[in-house]
C-alpha positions as CSV (number, residue, x, y, z in Angstrom):
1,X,86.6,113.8,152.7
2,X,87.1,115.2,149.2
3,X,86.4,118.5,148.5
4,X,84.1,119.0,145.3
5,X,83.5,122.2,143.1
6,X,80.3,122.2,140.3
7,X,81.4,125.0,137.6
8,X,77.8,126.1,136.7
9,X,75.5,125.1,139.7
10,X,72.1,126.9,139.0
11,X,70.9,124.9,135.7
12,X,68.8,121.9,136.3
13,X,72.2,119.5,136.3
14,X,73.8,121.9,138.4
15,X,71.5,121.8,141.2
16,X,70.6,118.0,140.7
17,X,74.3,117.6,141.5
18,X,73.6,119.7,144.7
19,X,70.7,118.1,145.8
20,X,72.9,114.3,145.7
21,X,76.6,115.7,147.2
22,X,74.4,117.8,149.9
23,X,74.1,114.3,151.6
24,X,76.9,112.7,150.0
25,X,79.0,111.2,153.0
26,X,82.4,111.2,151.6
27,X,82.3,114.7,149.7
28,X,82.2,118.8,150.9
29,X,80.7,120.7,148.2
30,X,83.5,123.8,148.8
31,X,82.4,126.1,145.9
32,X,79.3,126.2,143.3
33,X,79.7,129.1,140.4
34,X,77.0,130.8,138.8
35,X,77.1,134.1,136.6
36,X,73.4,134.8,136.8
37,X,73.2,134.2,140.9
38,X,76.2,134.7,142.1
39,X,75.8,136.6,145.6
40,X,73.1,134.4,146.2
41,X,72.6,131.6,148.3
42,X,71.9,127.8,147.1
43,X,68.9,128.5,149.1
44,X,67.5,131.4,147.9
45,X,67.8,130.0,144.3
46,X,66.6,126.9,145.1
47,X,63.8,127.1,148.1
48,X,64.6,123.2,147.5
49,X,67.6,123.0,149.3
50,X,67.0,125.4,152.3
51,X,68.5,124.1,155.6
52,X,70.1,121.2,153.5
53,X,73.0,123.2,152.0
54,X,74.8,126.6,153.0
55,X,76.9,127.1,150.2
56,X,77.3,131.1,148.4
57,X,76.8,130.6,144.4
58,X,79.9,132.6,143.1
59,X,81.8,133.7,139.6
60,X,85.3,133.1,139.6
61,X,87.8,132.9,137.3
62,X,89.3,128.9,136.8
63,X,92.6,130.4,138.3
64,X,90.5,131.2,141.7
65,X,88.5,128.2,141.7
66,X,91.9,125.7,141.5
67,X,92.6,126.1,145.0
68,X,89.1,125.5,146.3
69,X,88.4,121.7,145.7
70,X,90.3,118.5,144.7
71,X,87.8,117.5,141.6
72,X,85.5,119.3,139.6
73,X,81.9,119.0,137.8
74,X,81.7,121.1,134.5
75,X,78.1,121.3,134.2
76,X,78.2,123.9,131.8
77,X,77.1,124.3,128.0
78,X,79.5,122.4,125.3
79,X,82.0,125.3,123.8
80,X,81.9,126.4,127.5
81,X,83.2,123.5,129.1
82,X,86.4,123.1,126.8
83,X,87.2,126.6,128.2
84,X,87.5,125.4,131.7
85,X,88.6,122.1,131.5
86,X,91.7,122.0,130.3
87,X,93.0,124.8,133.1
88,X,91.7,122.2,135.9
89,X,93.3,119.1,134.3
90,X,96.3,121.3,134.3
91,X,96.2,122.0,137.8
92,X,95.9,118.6,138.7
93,X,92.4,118.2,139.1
94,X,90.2,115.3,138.1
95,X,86.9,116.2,136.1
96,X,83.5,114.9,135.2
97,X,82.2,117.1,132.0
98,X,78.3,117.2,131.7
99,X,79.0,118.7,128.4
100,X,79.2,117.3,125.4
101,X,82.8,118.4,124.4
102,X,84.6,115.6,125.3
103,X,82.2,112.6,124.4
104,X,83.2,112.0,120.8
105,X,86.8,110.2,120.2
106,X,86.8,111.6,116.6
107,X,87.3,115.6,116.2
108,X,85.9,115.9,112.6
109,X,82.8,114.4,113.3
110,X,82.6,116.5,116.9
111,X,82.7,119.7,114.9
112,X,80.8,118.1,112.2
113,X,77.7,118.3,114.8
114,X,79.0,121.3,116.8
115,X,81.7,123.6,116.3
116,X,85.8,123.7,116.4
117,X,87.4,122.0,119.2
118,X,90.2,124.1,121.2
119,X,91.7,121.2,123.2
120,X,91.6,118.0,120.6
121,X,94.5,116.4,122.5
122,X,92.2,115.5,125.3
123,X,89.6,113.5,123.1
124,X,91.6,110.4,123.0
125,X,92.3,111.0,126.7
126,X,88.8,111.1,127.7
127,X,86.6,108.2,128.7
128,X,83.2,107.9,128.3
129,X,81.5,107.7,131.5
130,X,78.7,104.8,131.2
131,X,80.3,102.4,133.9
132,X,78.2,99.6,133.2
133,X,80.7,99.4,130.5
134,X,83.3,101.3,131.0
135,X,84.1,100.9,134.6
136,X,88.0,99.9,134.8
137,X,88.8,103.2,132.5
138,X,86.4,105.5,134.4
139,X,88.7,104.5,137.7
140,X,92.2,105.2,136.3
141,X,91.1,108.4,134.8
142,X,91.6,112.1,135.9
143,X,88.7,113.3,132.8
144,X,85.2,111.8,132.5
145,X,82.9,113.0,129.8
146,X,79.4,111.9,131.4
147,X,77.3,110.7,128.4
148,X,74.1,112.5,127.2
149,X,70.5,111.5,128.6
150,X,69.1,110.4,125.1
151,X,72.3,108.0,124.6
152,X,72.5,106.3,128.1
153,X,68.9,105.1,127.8
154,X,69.6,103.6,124.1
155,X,73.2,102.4,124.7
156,X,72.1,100.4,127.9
157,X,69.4,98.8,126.4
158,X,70.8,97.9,123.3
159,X,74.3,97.2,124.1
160,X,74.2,93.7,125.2
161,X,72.2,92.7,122.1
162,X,74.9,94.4,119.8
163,X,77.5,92.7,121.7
164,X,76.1,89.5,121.2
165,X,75.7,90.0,117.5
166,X,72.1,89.2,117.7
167,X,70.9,91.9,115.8
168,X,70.6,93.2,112.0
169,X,72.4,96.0,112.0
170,X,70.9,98.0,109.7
171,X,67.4,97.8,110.9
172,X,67.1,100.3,114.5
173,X,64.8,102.4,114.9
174,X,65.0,104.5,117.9
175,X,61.9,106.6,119.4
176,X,62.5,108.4,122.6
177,X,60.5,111.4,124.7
178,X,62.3,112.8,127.0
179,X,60.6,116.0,129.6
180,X,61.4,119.5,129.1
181,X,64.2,119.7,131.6
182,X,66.6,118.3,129.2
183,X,66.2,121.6,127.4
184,X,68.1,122.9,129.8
185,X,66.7,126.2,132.9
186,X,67.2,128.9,130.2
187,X,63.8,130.9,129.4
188,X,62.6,129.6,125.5
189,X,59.4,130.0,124.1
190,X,59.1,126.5,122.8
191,X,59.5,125.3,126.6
192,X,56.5,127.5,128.2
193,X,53.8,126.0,129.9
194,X,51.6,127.0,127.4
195,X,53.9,125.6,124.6
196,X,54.3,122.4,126.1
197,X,51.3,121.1,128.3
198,X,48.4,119.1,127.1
199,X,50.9,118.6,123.7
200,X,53.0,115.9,122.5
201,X,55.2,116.4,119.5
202,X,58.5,115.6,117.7
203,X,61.7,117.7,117.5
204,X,65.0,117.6,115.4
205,X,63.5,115.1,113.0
206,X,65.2,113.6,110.0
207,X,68.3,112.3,111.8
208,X,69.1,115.8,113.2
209,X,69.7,115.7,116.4
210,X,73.2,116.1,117.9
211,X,73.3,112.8,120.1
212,X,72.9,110.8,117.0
213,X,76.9,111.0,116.6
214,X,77.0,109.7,120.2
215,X,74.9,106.6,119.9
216,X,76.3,105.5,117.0
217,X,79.9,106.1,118.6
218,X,79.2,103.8,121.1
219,X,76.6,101.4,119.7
220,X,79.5,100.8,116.9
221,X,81.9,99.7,119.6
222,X,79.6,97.5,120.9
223,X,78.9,95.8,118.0
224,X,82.5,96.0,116.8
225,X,81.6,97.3,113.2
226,X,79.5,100.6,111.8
227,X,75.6,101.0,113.2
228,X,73.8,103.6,111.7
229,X,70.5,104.2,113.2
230,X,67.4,106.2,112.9
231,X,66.7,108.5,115.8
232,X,63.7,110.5,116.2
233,X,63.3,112.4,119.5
234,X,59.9,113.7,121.1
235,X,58.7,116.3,123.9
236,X,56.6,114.7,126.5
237,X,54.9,117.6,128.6
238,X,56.5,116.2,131.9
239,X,59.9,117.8,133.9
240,X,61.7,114.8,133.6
241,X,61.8,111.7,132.8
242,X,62.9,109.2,129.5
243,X,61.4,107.0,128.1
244,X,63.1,105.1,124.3
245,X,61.4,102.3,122.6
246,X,63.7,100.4,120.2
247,X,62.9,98.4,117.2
248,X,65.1,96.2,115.6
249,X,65.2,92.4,113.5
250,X,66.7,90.1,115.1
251,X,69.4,87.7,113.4
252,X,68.8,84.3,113.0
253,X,71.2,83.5,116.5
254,X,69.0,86.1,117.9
255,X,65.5,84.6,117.4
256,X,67.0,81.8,119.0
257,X,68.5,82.9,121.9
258,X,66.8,83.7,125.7
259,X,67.1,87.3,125.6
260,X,65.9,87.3,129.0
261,X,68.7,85.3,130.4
262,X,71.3,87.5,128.2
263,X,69.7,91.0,130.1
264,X,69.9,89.4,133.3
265,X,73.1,88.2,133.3
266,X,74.9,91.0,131.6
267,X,73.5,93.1,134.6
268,X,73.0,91.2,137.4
269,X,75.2,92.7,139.6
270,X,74.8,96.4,138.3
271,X,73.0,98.5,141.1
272,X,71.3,100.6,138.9
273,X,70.1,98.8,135.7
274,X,66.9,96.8,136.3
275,X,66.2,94.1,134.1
276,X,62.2,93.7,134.3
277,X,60.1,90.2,133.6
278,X,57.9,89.3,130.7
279,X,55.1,91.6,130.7
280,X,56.0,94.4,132.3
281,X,57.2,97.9,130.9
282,X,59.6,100.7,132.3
283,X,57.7,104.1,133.0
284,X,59.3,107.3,133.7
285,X,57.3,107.5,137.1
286,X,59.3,104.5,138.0
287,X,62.5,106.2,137.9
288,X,61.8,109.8,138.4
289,X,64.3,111.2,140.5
290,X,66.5,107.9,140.5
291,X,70.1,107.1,139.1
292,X,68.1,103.8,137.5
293,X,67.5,102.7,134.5
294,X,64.7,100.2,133.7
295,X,64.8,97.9,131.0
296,X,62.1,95.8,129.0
297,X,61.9,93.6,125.7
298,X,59.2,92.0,124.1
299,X,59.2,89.9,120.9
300,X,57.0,90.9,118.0
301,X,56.7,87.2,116.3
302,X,54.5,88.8,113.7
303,X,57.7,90.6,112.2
304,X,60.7,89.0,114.1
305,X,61.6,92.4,115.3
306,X,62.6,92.7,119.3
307,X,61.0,95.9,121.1
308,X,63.3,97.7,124.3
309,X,62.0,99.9,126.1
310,X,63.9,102.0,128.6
311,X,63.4,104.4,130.9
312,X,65.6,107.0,132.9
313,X,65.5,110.0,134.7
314,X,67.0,112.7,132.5
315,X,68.8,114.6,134.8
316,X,69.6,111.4,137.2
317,X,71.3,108.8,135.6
318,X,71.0,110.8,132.4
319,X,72.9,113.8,133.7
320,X,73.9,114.7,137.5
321,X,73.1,111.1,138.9
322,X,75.2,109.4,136.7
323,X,78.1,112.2,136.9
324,X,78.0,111.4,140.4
325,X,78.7,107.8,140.4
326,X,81.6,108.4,138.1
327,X,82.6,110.8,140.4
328,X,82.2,107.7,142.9
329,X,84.7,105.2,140.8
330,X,87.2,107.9,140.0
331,X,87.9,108.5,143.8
332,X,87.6,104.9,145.5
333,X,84.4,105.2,146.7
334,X,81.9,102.5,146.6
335,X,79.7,103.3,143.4
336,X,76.4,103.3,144.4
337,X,76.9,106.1,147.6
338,X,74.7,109.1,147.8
339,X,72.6,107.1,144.8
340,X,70.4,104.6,146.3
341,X,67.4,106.8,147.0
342,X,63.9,105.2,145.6
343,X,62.1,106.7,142.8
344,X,60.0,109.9,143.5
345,X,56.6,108.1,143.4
346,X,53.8,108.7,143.1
């Protein structure tokens, strides 16, 4: 049994991650921190989880919290997070960060997008935590940087065409909505009922937003050269849920190629990636409070573009669900455990 901490357990990642290691069957949650709660039960926070976890949220220094599990879950803001982590690598621990502090390889353009990094060293150490592709690194290493929501539903569904070299380059277009969760639990204006329902807008527009960086990061590894893309995020008035739709021209080997056949063998044998046939389309209803992403693409023959469409829960396999099965192939555990839960539907 190993014993698990979450530094920061009462925002919406935080208690996600509750909710999955609650009935985890090879893990004891042993602490859960919170500044705001502590005192307080998991219960009494989160009416969610009563009689499903007895847990105290507490506020402890790192020093006090080393002794109390073998590996950690930083779920806590970026700036935060490279506070913490580096005392719990020291003491041995292995870590999955929720933050972005620990996602981009190259300093510069980390502080570029957010501010100066105190533990640089660990950059190059870190591996990105997608294990559809990076699943050999993810189980040698002792820190994980889990990606952001907005980047795993763009770098699974346009990875394998990158790869292939069965794209132009120069020509995505990314649109993607996400729920208000992914603004985080803290009280905002912008994120009030009032604010947000019956409404539909964009946000950070004019390649802005800080998980451009990210995508680009990876969507240039993939693709084994520079990908600059344009990437325009949206509000949907729901709690959670992703859904990106992708444009791009497709090179001359791409018009020619089964694009189906590509999908569906790249991820036939990943639990949590679903490939879907001709003429259907992902929704975020699909995958609301799964670790799954669903994947779609259609040919526009008027234009030679291709269209993906993706969809993901933002806090599962964008966030906590996805933190846990890194969590799963950093310890020897089989990948998919605590994860396999259907869809909330309807």
């Amino acid at each position: 049994m190993l014993d698990v901490g979450i530094v920061g357990a009462s925002g919406y990642t935080g208690v996600e991650l509750v909710r999955i290691l609650a009935t985890h069957p090879q893990v004891r949650l042993t602490v859960a921190t919170s500044r705001q709660y502590a005192g307080k039960t998991i219960a009494e926070v989160f009416p969610s989880l009563n009689k499903r976890i007895d847990l105290c949220l507490e506020n402890h220094s790192v020093d006090e919290l080393i002794s109390r599990a073998d590996f950690f879950f930083a779920a806590v803001p970026h700036k935060t997070a490279m506070d913490i982590v580096p005392q719990l690598l020291a003491a041995g621990k292995k870590v999955v960060d929720l933050s972005a502090d620990y996602r981009l390889h190259d300093q510069a353009v980390y502080e570029k997008w957010y501010q100066p990094h105190s533990s640089p060293e660990l950059l190059a150490e870190a591996v990105y935590g997608l294990p559809e592709l990076y699943r050999e690194d993810i189980r040698r290493a002792r820190l994980v940087a889990n990606p952001g929501c907005y980047p795993t539903s763009v770098i699974l569904a346009l990875g394998p065409l990158l790869r292939a070299g069965f794209l132009e380059p120069t020509s995505i277009i990314i649109d993607s909505k996400s729920g208000t969760s992914g603004a985080g639990r803290a009280a905002s204006a912008a994120n009030l009922y009032c604010e947000v329902a019956d409404s539909f807008k964009a946000y950070k527009v004019g390649g802005t937003h800080r998980h451009i960086p990210e995508i680009e990061q990876e969507l240039s590894l993939a693709a084994k050269h520079d990908v600059r893309v344009s990437f325009t995020p949206h509000l949907l008035p729901l709690s959670r849920g992703i859904l990106s739709t992708i444009y791009a021209t497709l090179s001359e080997a791409g018009n020619n190629a089964d694009l189906h056949k590509l999908y569906n063998d790249i991820y036939a044998s990943e639990p949590f990636v679903r490939v879907l046939p001709a003429g259907q389309q992902p929704a975020t209803q699909h995958v609301r409070g799964s670790n799954c992403c669903d994947i779609a693409l259609e040919r526009d023959h008027r234009t030679g573009r291709i269209i993906i469409t993706s969809a993901i829960d933002n806090i599962g396999k964008g966030a906590s669900g996805q933190a846990v099965q890194n969590m799963n192939v950093m310890n020897g555990f089989a990948e998919e455990t605590g994860l396999m839960g259907a869809a909330f539907f309807p």
